[in-house]
Every structure is written in structure tokens, then in C-alpha cells.
C-alpha positions, 0 to 999 in steps of 0.5 A: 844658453843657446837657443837654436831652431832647424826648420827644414823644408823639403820637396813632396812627391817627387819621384825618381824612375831609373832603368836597368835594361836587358838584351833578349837575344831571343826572336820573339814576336810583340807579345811574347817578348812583353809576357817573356820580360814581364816574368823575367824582369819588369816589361818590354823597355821604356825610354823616357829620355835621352839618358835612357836612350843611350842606356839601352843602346849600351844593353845591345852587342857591339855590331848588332844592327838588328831591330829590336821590340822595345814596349812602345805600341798603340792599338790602332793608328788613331790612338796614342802610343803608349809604354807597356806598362801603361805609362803615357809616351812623352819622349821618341827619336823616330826618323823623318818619315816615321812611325811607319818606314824602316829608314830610321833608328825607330820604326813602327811594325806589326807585332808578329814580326820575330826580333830581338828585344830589351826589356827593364828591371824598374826601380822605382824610388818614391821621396816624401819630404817632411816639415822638421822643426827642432828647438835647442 
């Protein structure tokens, strides 16, 4: 006879966000490029890190050089910068002088400017461990 006992332990809560960016060739100001992706896709993109970064850059046409509206925004210069969809920004690569110049690869604008922009389709997978014991 044998007597064997599994006993699995596991991460609880974690959480796995990934990106699947769009390019809207489209000019549109801020908003209408928030309302057009949130009833074509999720919303205006999120870049929490560099891996998302150079995922959309990758969305973009070979040459394009135009800005592009993506959901970072706050709503007065004291406020923080927030995503679109509400999430906290914790990530950015504004150029040295920034957020409020047009030297960089990141810059800050007023909303009525028309441009291009990316949005994403959010996947958003949720893992809950759980405590196994077997006994054989």
C-alpha cells in the first residue's frame, strides 16, 4: 500500500491585463476618439509598461510620424494623470520638458486637437489559487 499526499499551494489574486492595440487612422479630437474606441474596442490605449509601449508603436504604419491621442489625460494641471478607463498611471516616457512641449515622443495637448490615435481591446484574466490536498 502506498500512502501519498499532494498538497498544492498557490498564488491568490493575481492578475494578468494584456493589450491588443488598434490604429484609428482617423483624425478625431480627444473625446470622440474615447467614445469612437469605447464602442469599437475597450477604450483609448493604456501603456503600463515598456512591453506595451513598444506594442503599440508596432500598431502604427511604417513612416507614420504623426501624434497620436492615446487615454492618458487629467483634467486640470494640478490633477494627476489618469488612463481612460479610470486606472491610475504609473508608467510614462515624456521627453525632458514634458508634459508640455512637443519635442519628445510624449507630449501633452488640448483635447480639440484632431489626430490619429490607438485604442485596445482588454483582456483581462483573473487567477484564483486554491488549497489542494489529495491523499492516495
Amino acid at each position: 500500500y502506498f500512502f501519498f499526499v499532494v498538497v498544492g499551494l498557490g498564488v491568490t489574486g493575481s492578475c494578468v491585463n494584456s493589450h491588443v492595440f488598434y490604429f484609428i487612422p482617423d483624425n478625431m479630437n480627444w473625446t470622440s476618439a474615447q467614445t469612437y474606441c469605447r464602442q469599437h474596442h475597450t477604450d483609448l490605449a493604456t501603456v503600463d509598461d515598456w512591453t506595451d509601449y513598444d506594442e503599440l508603436l508596432k500598431t502604427l504604419p511604417k513612416g507614420f510620424t504623426e501624434y497620436i491621442w492615446i487615454g492618458l489625460y487629467r483634467n486640470n494641471a494640478a490633477a494627476p494623470w489618469v488612463w481612460s478607463d479610470s486606472s491610475k498611471s504609473t508608467f510614462s516616457s515624456w521627453d525632458v520638458g514634458q508634459p508640455n512641449n512637443y519635442g519628445g515622443e510624449q507630449f501633452s495637448a488640448t483635447c480639440p486637437i484632431k489626430h490619429a490615435s490607438v485604442c485596445y481591446m482588454g483582456v483581462f484574466l483573473h487567477f484564483t489559487a486554491r488549497n489542494i490536498t489529495r491523499v492516495y
